[in-house]
TIGU-886701 format. One record per atom (N, C-alpha, C): residue in three letters; atom name; z, x, y. Coordinates in nm, 3 decimals. Example, Ala and Ser with C-alpha at 12.3 -4.5 7.8 and 13.67 -1.06 7.14 Angstrom:
// residues 2
  code  site        w        u        v
   ALA     N    0.780    1.319   -0.569
   ALA    CA    0.780    1.230   -0.450
   ALA     C    0.780    1.320   -0.330
   SER     N    0.708    1.285   -0.225
   SER    CA    0.714    1.367   -0.106
   SER     C    0.787    1.290    0.003
This chain:
// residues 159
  code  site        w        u        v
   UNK     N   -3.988    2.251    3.086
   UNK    CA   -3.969    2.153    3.190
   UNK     C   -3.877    2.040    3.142
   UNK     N   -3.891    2.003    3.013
   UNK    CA   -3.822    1.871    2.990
   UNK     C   -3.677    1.891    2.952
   UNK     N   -3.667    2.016    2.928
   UNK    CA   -3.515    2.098    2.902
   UNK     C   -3.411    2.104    3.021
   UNK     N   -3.485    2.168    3.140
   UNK    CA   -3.496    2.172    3.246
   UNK     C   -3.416    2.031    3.269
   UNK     N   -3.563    1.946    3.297
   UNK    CA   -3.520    1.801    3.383
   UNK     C   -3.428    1.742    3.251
   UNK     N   -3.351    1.753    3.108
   UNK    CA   -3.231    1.679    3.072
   UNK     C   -3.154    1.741    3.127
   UNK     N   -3.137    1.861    3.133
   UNK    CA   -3.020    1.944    3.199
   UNK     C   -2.972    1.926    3.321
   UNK     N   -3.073    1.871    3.419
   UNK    CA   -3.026    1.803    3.547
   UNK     C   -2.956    1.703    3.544
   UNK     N   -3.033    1.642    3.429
   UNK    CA   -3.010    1.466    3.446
   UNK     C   -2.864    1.464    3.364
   UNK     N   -2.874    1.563    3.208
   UNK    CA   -2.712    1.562    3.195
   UNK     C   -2.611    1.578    3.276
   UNK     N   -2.596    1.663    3.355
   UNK    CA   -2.524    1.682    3.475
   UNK     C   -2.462    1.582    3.596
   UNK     N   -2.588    1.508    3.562
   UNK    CA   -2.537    1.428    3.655
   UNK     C   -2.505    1.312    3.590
   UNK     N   -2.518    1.248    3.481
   UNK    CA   -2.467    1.138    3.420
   UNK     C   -2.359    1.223    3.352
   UNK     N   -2.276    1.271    3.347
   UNK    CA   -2.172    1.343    3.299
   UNK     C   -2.066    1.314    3.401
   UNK     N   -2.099    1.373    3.506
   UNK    CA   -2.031    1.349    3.651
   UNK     C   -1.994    1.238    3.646
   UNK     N   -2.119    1.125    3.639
   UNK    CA   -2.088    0.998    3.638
   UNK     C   -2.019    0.890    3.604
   UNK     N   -2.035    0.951    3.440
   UNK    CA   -1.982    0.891    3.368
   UNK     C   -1.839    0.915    3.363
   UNK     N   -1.797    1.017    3.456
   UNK    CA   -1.618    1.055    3.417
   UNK     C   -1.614    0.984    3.536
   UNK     N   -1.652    0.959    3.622
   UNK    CA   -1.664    0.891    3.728
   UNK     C   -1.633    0.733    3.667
   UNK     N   -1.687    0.719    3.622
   UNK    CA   -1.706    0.577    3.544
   UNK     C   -1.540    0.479    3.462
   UNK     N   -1.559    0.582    3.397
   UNK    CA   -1.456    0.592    3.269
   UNK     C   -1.310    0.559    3.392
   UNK     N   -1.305    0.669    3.484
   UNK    CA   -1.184    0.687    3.553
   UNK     C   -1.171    0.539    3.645
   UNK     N   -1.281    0.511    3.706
   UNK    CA   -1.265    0.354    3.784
   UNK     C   -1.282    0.255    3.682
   UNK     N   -1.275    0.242    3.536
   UNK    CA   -1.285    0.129    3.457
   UNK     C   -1.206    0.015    3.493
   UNK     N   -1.105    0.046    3.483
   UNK    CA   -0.990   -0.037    3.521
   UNK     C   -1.045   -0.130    3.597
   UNK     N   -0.993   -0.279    3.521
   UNK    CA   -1.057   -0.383    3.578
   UNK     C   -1.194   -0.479    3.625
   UNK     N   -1.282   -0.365    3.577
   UNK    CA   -1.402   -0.426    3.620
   UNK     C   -1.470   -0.497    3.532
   UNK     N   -1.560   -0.588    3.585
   UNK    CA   -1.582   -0.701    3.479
   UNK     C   -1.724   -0.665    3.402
   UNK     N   -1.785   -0.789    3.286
   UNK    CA   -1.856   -0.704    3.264
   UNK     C   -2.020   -0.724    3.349
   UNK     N   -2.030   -0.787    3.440
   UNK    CA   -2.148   -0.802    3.524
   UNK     C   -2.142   -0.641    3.598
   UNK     N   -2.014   -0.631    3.652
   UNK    CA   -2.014   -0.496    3.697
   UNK     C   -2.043   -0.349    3.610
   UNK     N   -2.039   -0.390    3.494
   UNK    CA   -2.047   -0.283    3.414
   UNK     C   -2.225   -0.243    3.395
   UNK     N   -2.286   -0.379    3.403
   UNK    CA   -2.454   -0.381    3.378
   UNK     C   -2.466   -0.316    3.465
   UNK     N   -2.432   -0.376    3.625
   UNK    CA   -2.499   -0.321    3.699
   UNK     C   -2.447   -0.142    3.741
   UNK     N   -2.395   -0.076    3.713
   UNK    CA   -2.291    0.058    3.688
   UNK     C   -2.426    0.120    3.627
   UNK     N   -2.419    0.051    3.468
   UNK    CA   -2.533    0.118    3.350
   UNK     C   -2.662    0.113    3.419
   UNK     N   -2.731    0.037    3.520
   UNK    CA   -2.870    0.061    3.580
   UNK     C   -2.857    0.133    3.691
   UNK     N   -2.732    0.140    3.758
   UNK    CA   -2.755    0.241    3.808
   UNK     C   -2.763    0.404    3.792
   UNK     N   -2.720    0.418    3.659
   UNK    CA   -2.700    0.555    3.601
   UNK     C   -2.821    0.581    3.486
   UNK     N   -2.858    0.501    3.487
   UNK    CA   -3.002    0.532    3.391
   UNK     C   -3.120    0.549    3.537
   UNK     N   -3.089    0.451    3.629
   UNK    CA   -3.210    0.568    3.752
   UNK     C   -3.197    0.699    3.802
   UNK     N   -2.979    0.703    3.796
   UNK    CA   -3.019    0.864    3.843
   UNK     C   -3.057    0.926    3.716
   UNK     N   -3.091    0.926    3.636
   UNK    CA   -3.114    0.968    3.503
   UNK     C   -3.270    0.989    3.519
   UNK     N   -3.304    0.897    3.520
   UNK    CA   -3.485    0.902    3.541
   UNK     C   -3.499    0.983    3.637
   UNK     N   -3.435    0.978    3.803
   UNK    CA   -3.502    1.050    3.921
   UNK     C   -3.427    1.132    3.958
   UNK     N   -3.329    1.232    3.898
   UNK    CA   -3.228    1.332    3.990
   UNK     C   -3.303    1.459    3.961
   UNK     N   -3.402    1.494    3.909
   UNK    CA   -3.466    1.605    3.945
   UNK     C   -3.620    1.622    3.950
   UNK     N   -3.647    1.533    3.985
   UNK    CA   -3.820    1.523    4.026
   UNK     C   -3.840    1.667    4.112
   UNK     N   -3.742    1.675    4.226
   UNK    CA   -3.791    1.798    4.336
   UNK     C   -3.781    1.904    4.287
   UNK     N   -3.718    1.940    4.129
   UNK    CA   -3.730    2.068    4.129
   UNK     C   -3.843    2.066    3.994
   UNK     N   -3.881    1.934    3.940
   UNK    CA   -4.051    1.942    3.874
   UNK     C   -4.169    1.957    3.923
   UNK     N   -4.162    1.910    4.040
   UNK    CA   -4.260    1.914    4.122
   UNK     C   -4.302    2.082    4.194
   UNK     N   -4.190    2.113    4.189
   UNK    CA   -4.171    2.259    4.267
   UNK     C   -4.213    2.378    4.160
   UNK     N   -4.188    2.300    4.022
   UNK    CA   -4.217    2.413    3.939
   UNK     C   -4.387    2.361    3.929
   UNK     N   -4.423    2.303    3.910
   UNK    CA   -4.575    2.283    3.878
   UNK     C   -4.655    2.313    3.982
   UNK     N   -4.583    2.341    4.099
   UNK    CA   -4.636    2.412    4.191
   UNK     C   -4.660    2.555    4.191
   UNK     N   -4.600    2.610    4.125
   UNK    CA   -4.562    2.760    4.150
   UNK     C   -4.627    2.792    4.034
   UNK     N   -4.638    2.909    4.134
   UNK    CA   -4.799    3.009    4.021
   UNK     C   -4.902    3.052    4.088
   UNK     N   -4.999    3.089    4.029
   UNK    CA   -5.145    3.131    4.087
   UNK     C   -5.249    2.990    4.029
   UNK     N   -5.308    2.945    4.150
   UNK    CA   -5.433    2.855    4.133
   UNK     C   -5.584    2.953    4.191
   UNK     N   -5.685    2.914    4.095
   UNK    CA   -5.833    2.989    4.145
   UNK     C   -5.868    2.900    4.169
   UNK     N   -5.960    2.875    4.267
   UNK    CA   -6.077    2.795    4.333
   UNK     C   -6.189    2.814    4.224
   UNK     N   -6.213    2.677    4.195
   UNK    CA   -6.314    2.638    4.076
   UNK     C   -6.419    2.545    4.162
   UNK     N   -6.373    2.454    4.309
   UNK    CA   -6.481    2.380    4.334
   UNK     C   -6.460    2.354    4.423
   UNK     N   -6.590    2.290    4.554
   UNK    CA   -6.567    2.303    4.716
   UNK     C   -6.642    2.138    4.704
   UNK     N   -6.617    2.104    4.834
   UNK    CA   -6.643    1.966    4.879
   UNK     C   -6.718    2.004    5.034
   UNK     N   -6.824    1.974    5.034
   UNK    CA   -6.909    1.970    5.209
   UNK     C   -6.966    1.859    5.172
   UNK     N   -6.945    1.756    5.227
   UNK    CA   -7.020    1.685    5.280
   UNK     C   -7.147    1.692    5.411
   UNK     N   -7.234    1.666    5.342
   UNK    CA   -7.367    1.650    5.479
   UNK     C   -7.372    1.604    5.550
   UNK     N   -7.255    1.462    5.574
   UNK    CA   -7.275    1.383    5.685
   UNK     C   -7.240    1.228    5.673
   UNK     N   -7.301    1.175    5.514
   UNK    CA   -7.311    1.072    5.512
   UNK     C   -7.208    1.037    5.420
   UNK     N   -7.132    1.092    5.389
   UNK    CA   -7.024    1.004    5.308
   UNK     C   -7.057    1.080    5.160
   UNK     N   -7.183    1.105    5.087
   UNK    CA   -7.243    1.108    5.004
   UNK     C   -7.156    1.253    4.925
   UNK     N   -7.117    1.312    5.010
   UNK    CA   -7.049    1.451    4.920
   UNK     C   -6.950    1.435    4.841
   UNK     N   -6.968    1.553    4.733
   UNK    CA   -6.883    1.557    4.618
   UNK     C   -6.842    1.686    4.536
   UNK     N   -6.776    1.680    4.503
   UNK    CA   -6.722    1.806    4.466
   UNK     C   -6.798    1.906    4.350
   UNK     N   -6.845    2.040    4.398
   UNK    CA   -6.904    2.139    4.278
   UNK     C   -6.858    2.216    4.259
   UNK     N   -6.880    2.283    4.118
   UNK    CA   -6.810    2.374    4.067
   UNK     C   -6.875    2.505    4.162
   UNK     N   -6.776    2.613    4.167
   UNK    CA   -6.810    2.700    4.199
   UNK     C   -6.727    2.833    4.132
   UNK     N   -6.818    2.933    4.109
   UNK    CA   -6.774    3.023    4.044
   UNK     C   -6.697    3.171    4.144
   UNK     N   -6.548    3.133    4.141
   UNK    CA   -6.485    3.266    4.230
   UNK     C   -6.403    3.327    4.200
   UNK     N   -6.331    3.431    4.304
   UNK    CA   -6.217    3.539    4.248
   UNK     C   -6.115    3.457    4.327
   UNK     N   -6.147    3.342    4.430
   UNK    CA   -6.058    3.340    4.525
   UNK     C   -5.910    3.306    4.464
   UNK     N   -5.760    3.344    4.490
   UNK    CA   -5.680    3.270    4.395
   UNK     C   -5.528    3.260    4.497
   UNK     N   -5.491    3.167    4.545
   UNK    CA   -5.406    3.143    4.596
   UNK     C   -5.280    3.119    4.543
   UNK     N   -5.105    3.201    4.574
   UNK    CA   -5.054    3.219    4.480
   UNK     C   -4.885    3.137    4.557
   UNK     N   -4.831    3.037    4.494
   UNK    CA   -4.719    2.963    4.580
   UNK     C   -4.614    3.004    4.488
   UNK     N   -4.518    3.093    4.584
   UNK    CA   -4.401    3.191    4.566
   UNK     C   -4.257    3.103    4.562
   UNK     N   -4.200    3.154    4.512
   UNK    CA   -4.062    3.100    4.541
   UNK     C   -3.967    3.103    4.643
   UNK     N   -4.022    3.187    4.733
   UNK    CA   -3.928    3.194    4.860
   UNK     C   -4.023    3.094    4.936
   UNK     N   -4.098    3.014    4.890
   UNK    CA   -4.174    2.928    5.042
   UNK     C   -4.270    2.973    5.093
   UNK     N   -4.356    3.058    5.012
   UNK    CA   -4.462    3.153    5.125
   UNK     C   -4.560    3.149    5.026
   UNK     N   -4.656    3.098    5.071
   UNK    CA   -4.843    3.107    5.008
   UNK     C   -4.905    3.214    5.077
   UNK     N   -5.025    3.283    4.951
   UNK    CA   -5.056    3.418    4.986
   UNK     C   -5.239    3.407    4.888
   UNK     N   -5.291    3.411    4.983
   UNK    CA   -5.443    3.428    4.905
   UNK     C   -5.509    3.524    4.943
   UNK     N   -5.642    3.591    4.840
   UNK    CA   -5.671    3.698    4.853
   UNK     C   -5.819    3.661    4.947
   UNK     N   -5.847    3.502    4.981
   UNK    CA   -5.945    3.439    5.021
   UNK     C   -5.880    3.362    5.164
   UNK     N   -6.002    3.317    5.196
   UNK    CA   -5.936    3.258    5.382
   UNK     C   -5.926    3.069    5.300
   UNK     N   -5.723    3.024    5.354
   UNK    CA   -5.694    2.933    5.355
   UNK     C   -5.795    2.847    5.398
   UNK     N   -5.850    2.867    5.512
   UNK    CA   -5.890    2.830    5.620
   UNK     C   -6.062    2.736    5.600
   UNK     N   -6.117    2.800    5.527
   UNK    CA   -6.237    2.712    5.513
   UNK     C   -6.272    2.695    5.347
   UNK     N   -6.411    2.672    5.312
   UNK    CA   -6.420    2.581    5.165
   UNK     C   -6.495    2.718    5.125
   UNK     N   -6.522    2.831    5.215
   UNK    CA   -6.643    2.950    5.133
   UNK     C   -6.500    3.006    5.006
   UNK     N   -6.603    3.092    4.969
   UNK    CA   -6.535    3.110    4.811
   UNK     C   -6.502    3.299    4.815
   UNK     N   -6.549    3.329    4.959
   UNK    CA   -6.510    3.486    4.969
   UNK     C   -6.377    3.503    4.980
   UNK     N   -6.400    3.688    4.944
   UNK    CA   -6.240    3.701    4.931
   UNK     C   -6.209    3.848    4.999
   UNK     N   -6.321    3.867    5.145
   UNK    CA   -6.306    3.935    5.233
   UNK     C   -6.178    3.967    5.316
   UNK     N   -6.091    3.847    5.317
   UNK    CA   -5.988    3.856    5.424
   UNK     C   -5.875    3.785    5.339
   UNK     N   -5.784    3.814    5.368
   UNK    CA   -5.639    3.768    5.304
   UNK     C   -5.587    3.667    5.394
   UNK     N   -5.514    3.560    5.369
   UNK    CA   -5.414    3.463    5.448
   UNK     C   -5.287    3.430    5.376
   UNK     N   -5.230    3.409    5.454
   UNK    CA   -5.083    3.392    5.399
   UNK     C   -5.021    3.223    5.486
   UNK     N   -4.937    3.233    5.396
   UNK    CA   -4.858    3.094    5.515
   UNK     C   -4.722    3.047    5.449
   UNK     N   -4.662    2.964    5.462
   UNK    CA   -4.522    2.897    5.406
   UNK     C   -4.565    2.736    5.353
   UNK     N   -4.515    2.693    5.282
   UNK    CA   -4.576    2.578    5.218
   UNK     C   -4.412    2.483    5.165
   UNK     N   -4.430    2.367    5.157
   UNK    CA   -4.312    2.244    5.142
   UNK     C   -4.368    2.180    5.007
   UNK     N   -4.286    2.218    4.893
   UNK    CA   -4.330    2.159    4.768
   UNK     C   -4.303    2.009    4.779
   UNK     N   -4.235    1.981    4.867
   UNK    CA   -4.136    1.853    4.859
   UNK     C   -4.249    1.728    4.946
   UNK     N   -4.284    1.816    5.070
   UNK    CA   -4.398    1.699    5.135
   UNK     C   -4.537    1.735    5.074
   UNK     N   -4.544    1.795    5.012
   UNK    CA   -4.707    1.859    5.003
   UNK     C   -4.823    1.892    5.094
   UNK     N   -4.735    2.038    5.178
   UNK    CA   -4.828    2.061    5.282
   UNK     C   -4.839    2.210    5.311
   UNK     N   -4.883    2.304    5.334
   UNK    CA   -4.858    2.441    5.367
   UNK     C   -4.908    2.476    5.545
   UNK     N   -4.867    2.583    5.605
   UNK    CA   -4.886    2.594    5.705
   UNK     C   -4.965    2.696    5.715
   UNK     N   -5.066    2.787    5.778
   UNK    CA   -5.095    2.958    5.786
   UNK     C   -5.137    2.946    5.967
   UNK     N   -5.072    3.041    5.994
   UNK    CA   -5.124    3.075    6.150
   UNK     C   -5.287    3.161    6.162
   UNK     N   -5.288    3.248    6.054
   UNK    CA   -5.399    3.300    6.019
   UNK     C   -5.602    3.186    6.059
   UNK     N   -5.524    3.050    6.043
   UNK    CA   -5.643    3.027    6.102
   UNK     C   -5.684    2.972    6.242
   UNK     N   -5.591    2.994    6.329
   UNK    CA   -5.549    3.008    6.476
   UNK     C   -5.496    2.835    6.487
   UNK     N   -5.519    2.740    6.390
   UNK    CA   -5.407    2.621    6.412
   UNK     C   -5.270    2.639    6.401
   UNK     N   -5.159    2.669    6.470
   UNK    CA   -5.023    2.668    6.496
   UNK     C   -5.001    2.548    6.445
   UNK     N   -4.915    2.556    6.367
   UNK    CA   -4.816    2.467    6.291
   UNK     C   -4.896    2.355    6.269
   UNK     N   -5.004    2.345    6.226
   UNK    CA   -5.130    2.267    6.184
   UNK     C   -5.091    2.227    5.986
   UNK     N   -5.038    2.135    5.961
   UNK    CA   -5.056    2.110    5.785
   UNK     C   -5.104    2.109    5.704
   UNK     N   -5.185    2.168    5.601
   UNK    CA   -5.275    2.084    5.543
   UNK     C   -5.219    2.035    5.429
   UNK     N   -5.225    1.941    5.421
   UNK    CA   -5.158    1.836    5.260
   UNK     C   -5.237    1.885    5.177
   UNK     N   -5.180    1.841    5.071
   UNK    CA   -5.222    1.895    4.942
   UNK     C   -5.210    1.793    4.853
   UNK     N   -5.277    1.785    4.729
   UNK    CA   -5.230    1.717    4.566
   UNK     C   -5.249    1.763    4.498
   UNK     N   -5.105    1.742    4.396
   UNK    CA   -5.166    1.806    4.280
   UNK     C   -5.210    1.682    4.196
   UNK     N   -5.336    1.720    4.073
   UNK    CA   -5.360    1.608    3.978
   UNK     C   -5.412    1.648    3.877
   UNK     N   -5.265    1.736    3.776
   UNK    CA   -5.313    1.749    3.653
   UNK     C   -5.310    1.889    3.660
   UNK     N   -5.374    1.948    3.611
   UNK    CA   -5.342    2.146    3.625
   UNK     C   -5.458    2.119    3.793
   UNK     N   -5.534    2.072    3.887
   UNK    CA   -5.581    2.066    4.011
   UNK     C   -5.507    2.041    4.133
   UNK     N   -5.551    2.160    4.184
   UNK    CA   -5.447    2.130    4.363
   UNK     C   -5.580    2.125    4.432
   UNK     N   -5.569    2.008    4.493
   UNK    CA   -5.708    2.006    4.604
   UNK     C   -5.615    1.973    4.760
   UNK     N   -5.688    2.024    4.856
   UNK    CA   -5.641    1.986    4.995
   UNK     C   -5.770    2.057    5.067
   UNK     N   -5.777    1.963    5.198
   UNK    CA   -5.908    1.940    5.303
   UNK     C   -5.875    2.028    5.390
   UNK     N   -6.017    2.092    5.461
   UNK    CA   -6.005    2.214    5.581
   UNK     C   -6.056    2.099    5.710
   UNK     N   -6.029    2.181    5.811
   UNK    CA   -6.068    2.084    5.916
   UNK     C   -6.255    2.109    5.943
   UNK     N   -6.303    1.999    5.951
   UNK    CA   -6.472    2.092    5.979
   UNK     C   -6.543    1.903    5.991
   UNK     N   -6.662    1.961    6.071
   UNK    CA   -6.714    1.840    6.105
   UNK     C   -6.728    1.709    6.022
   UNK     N   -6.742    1.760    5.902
   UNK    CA   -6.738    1.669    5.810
   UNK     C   -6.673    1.680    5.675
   UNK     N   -6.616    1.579    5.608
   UNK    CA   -6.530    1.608    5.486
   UNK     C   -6.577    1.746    5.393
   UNK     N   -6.436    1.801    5.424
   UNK    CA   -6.488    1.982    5.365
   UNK     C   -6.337    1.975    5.292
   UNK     N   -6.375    1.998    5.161
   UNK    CA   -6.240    2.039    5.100
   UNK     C   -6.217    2.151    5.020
   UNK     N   -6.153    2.180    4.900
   UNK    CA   -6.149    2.292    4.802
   UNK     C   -6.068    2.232    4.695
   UNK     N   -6.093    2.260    4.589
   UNK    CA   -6.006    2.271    4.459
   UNK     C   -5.953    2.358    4.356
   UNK     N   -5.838    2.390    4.320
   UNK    CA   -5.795    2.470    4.240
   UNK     C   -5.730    2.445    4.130
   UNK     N   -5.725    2.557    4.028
   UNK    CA   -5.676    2.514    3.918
   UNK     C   -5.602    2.610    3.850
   UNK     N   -5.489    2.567    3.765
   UNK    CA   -5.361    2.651    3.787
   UNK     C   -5.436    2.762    3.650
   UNK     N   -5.372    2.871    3.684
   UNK    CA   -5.398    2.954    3.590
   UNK     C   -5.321    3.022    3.495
C-alpha cells in the first residue's frame, strides 16, 4: 500500500514540479511558500480513493450481529459463521449469506454493486430498489445496518 500510495503521489509531484520549475520565472518568494503547500497536500491526498478501494477488496466473514430489543440497550455479539461477503473489482458484492438481514445463514446467496468511494452497496435481492446501505470500515471491520424495527446491524472482518 505505501509503495502504491508514493507512486501516486510521485507522479504527481513530478508533474508538478516540472510544472513548477517551468513557471519559475519571476515569482517571488511568498509565492514560492505558498506553491510548496500546495504540493505537499497533493502529496498527502492524491490517492486516498484508490487506498480506500484497496482495503476494501477481498473477502470479509461475519464475526458479529447487533439487535437491539427496543431500548437503545443493544450491542454487538460475537457470532460464530460461514457467512462471507466478497467486494470485487469490477463493482459487484457477492455473499454466500442474505445481504439483507443480521441472521448468520448461508441458505441463499445475494449479490449487489457497491461504491468504495461513498461507502454504500446496493442488492435488489432484498426487494429495496436502489435502497443503500452505508458501510464503515474500522480497522480490518466493515460494519453496516439492515433496515428492521429496531437498530439491527452486522459486522465483518477482513480475511
Amino acid at each position: 500500500m505505501l509503495i502504491l500510495s508514493f507512486w501516486c503521489n510521485f507522479k504527481v509531484i513530478h508533474a508538478t514540479f516540472l510544472r513548477f520549475l517551468y513557471l519559475q520565472i519571476r515569482i517571488s518568494p511568498k509565492m514560492k511558500n505558498k506553491i510548496i503547500l500546495i504540493l505537499i497536500t497533493i502529496f498527502l491526498f492524491s490517492c486516498d480513493k484508490d487506498e480506500s478501494e484497496a482495503e476494501l477488496l477481498g473477502s470479509w466473514r461475519m464475526v458479529a450481529r447487533l439487535s437491539d430489543p427496543g431500548d437503545g440497550s443493544g450491542v454487538f455479539t460475537a457470532v460464530a459463521s460461514d457467512q462471507i461477503i466478497t467486494f470485487n473489482n469490477d463493482g459487484t458484492i457477492i455473499s454466500n449469506g442474505s445481504l439483507c438481514d443480521i441472521f448468520e445463514n448461508t441458505l441463499e446467496s445475494t449479490s449487489g454493486t457497491y461504491s468504495a468511494e461513498d461507502m454504500f452497496f446496493i442488492t435488489e435481492d432484498c426487494g429495496l430498489q436502489d435502497f443503500e446501505y452505508q458501510f464503515e470500515i474500522d480497522g480490518q471491520f466493515l460494519t453496516y445496518f439492515v433496515i428492521c424495527i429496531e437498530a439491527c446491524g452486522v459486522r465483518y472482518q477482513k480475511i
